[in-house]
C-alpha angles and dihedrals in degrees: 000000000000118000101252085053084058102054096043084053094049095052092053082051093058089050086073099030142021117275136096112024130185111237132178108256122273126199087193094052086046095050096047084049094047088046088046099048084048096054090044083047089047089038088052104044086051097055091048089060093057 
């Protein structure tokens, strides 16, 4: 299935559900997802090393 099917799919499923959502664009949401991936890569490279 190719990745544009997916996520088509994925948006008729949340019709029924709950799931994936359209929402208007948020600097502050994107900036609380960008600080969090880097802690949890942080979080990770430090438990490599160990």
């Amino acid at each position: 299935m190719k990745p544009k099917e997916v996520i088509l799919k994925a948006f008729a499923r949340a019709k029924k559900e709950r799931g994936l959502r359209i929402v208007a664009p948020s600097s502050y949401l994107c900036s609380s997802h960008m600080h969090k991936a880097d802690h949890n890569l942080v979080v990770m490279t430090d438990l490599r090393a160990a």
